[in-house]
Chimera marker file (.cmm) of the C-alpha trace (Angstrom):
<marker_set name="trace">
<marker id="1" x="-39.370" y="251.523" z="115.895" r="1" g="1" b="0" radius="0.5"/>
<marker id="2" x="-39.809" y="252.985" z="119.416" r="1" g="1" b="0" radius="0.5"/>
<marker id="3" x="-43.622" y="251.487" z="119.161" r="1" g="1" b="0" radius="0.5"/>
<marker id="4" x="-44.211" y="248.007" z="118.997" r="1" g="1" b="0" radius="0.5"/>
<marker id="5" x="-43.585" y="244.162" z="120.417" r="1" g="1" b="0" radius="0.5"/>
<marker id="6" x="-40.340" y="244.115" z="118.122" r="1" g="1" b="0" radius="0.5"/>
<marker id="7" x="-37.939" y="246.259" z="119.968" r="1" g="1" b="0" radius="0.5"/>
<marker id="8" x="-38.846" y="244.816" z="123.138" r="1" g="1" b="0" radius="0.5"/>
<marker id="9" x="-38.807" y="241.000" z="122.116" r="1" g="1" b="0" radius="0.5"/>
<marker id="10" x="-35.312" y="242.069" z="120.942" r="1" g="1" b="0" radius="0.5"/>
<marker id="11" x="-34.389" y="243.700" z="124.333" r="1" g="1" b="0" radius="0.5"/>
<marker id="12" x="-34.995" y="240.739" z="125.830" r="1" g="1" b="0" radius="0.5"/>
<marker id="13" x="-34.200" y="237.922" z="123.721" r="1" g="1" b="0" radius="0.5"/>
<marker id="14" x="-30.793" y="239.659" z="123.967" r="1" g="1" b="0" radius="0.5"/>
<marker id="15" x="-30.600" y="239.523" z="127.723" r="1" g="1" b="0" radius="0.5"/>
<marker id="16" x="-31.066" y="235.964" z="127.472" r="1" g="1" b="0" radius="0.5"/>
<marker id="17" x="-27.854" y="234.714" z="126.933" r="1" g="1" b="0" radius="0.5"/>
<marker id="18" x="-26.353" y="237.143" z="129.714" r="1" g="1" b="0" radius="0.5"/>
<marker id="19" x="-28.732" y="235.979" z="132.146" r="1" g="1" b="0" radius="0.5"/>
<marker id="20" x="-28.573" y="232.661" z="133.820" r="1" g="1" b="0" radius="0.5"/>
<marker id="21" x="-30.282" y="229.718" z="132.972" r="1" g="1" b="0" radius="0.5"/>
<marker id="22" x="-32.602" y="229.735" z="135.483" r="1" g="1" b="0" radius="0.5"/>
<marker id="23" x="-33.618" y="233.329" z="134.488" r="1" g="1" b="0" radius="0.5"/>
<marker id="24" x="-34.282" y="231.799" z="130.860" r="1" g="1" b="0" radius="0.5"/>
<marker id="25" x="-36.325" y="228.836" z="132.363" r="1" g="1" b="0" radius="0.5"/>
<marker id="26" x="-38.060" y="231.443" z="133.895" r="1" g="1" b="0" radius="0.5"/>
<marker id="27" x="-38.716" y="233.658" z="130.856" r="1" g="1" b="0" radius="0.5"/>
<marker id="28" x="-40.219" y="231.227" z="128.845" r="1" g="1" b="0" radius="0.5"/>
<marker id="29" x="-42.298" y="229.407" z="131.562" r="1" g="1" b="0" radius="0.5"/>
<link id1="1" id2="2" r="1" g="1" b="0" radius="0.2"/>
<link id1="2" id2="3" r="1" g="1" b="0" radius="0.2"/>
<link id1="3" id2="4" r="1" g="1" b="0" radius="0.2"/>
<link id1="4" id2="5" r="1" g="1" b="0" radius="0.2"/>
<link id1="5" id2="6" r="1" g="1" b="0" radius="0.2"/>
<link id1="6" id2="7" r="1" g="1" b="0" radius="0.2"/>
<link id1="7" id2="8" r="1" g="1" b="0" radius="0.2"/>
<link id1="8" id2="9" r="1" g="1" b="0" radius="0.2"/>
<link id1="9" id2="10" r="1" g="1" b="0" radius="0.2"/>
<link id1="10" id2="11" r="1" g="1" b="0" radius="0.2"/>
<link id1="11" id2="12" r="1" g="1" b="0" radius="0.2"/>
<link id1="12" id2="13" r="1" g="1" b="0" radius="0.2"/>
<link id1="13" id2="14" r="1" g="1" b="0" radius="0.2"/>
<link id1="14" id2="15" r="1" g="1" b="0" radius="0.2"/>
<link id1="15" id2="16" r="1" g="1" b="0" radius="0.2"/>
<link id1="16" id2="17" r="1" g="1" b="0" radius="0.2"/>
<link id1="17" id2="18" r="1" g="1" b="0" radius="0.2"/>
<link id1="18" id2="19" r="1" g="1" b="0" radius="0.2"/>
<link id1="19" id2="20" r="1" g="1" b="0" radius="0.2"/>
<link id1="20" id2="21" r="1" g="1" b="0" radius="0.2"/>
<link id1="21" id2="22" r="1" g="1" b="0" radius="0.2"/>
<link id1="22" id2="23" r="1" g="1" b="0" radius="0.2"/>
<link id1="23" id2="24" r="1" g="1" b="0" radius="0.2"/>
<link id1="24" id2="25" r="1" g="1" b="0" radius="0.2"/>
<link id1="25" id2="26" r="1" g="1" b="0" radius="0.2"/>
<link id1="26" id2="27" r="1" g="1" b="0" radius="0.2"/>
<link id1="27" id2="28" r="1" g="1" b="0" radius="0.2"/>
<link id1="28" id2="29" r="1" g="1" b="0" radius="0.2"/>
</marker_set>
């Protein structure tokens, strides 16, 4: 599981909520 898009996307889609909105805005764009 250590290899692949998956773990990350989940990292980070995770972070998402803690991080401000801008940050999201930011993410996506």
């Amino acid at each position: 599981m250590s290899r692949g898009p998956l773990p990350s996307q989940l990292c980070l889609l995770s972070d998402l909520p803690a991080r401000p909105q801008g940050d999201k805005v930011r993410f996506l764009g």
